[in-house]
C-alpha positions as CSV (number, residue, x, y, z in Angstrom):
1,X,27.1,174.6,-113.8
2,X,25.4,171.4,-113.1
3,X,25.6,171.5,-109.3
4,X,24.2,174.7,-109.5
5,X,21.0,173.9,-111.1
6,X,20.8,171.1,-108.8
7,X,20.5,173.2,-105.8
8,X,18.4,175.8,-107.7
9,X,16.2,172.7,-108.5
10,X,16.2,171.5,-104.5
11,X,15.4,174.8,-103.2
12,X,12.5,174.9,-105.6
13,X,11.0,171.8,-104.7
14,X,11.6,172.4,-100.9
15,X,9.6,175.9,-101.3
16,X,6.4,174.1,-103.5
17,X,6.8,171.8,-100.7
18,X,6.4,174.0,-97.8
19,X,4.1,176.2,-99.8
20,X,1.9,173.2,-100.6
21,X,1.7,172.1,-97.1
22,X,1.2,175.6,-95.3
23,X,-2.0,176.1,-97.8
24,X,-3.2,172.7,-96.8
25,X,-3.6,173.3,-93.2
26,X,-4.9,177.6,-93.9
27,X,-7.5,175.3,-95.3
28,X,-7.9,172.7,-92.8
29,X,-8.3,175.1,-90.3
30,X,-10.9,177.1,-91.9
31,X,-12.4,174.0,-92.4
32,X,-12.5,172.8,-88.7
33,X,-13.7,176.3,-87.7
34,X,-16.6,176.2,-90.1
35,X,-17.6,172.6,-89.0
36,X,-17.5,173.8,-84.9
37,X,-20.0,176.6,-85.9
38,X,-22.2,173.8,-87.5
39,X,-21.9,171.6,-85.3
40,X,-22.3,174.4,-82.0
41,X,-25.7,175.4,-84.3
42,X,-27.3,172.4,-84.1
43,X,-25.9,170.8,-80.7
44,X,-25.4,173.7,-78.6
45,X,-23.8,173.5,-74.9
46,X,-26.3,171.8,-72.3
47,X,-27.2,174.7,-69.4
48,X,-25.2,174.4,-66.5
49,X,-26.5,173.5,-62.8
50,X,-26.8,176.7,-60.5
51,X,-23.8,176.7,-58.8
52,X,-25.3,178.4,-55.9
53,X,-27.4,175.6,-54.6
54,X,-23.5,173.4,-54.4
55,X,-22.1,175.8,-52.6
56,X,-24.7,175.4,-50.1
57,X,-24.3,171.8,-49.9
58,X,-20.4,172.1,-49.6
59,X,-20.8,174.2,-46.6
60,X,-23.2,171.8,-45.0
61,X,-20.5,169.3,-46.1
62,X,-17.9,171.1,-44.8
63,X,-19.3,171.9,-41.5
64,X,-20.2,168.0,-41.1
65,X,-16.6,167.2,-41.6
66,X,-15.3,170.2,-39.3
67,X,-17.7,168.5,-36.4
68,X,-16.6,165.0,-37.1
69,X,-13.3,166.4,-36.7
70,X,-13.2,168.0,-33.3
71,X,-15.5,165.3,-31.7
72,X,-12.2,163.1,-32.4
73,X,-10.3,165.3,-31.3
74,X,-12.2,165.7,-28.0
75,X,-12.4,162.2,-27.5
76,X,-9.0,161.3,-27.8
């Protein structure tokens, strides 16, 4: 009778101690998910550069490299 409480016992404690720590992080991620809405309210993301005007320069860039390129090739 005694072992049997024992492991009735164990398996009690192991649930309230899964229980216990499956609430904790429900609440912790609430938490965090509140605090990124504060925080995103008062620092919101900075604007990002127009990605137009660096495609432009990377096909300047590229065609540099491309003519740096075959004038090797040409002189070698």
């Amino acid at each position: 009778m005694e072992e049997v409480n024992l492991i009735f016992e164990a398996t009690k404690f192991a649930i309230l101690g899964m229980g216990t720590v499956f609430i904790f992080l429900l609440i912790m991620v609430y938490v965090l998910n509140i605090q990124a809405k504060i925080v995103g309210k008062f620092f919101p993301d900075k604007k990002k550069e127009e990605p137009t005007k660096q495609i432009k320069d990377d096909k300047k860039i590229v065609a540099v490299i491309t003519g740096a390129i075959m004038a090797y090739k040409r002189g070698n």
